[in-house]
N, C-alpha and C positions, 0 to 999 in steps of 0.2 A: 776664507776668501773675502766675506763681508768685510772683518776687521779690518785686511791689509785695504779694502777699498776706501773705507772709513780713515781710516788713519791721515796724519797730517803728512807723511812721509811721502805719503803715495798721492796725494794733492802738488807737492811740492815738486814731486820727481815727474808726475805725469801732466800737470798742468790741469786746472778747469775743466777744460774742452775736453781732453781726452779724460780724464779721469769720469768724466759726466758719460762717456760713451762706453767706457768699461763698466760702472755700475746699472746702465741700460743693458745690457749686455747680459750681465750675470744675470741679474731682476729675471730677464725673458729667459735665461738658460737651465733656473731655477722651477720656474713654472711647470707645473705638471704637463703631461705631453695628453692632446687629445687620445680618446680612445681609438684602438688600431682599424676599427670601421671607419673609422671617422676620415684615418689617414688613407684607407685603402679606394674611399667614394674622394679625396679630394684629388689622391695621384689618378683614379680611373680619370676624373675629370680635366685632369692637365692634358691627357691624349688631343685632345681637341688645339688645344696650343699648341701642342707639338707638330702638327701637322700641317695649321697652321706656315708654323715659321717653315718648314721641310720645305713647304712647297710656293712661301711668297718670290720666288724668281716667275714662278707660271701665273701669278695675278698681283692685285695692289693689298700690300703687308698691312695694309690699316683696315681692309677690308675684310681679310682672311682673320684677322684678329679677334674686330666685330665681331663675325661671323660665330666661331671658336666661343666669347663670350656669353653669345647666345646659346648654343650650344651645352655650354659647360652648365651655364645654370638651369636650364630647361630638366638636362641633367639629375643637378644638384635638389633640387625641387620635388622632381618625381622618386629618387634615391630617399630623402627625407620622408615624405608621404609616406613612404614605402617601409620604413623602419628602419630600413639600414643594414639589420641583420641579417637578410634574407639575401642569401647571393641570387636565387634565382628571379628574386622579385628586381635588386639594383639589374641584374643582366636585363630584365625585359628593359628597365626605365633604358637602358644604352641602345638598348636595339629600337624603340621609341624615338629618341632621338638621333641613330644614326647606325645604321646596319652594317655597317664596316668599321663599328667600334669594336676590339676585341673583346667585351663583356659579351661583348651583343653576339657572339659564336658560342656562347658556355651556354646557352638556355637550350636542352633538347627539342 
C-alpha cells in the first residue's frame, strides 16, 4: 500500500490533496492500536457523551457536553490512578463519578 501511495501514478490519478489525505490515513491505520484497557476506560468514558446528546432536547447541548467532559475526565483520571487493569477498581472510579454509570453496577 505504501508503494502505490508513493508512486507518481497515484499523485497524478489522486491529486495532492487527496493523495496527502490517503497517506494520513494509512500512516494512522498502520499504527499500533492502544491496549484493549485502554479502549475499554475510553468507550466506558464515552457513556457520558452519550447521554449527554440522548438527552439535550431536556437542557442546553453545550451544557450537557460540558458537563459529560467533566465527567469523562474526572473519570479518566481516577481509571489512570487506578491502573487500569483492575475492573473493580475502574467500577468504583465510575460509580465515584456517577452512580448510574453502568460500570458503576459491576462493583459488589
Amino acid at each position: 500500500m505504501r508503494a502505490v501511495a508513493e508512486s507518481d501514478a497515484a499523485r497524478v490519478a489522486l491529486g495532492e490533496e487527496r493523495l496527502a489525505a490517503y497517506r494520513s490515513a494509512l500512516e494512522r491505520d498502520t499504527a499500533p492500536a492502544p491496549p484493549a484497557r485502554v479502549q475499554v476506560i475510553e468507550s466506558a468514558a464515552m457513556w457520558w457523551f452519550s447521554m449527554a446528546v440522548s438527552q439535550f432536547e431536556q437542557e442546553d447541548l453545550e451544557t450537557a457536553l460540558q458537563q459529560a467532559q467533566v465527567s469523562a475526565g474526572q473519570f479518566m483520571a481516577c481509571a489512570a490512578a487506578a491502573g487500569e487493569a483492575d475492573l473493580d477498581a475502574v467500577s468504583s472510579c465510575a460509580r465515584e463519578v456517577d452512580a448510574g454509570h453502568p460500570l458503576a453496577q459491576m462493583v459488589p
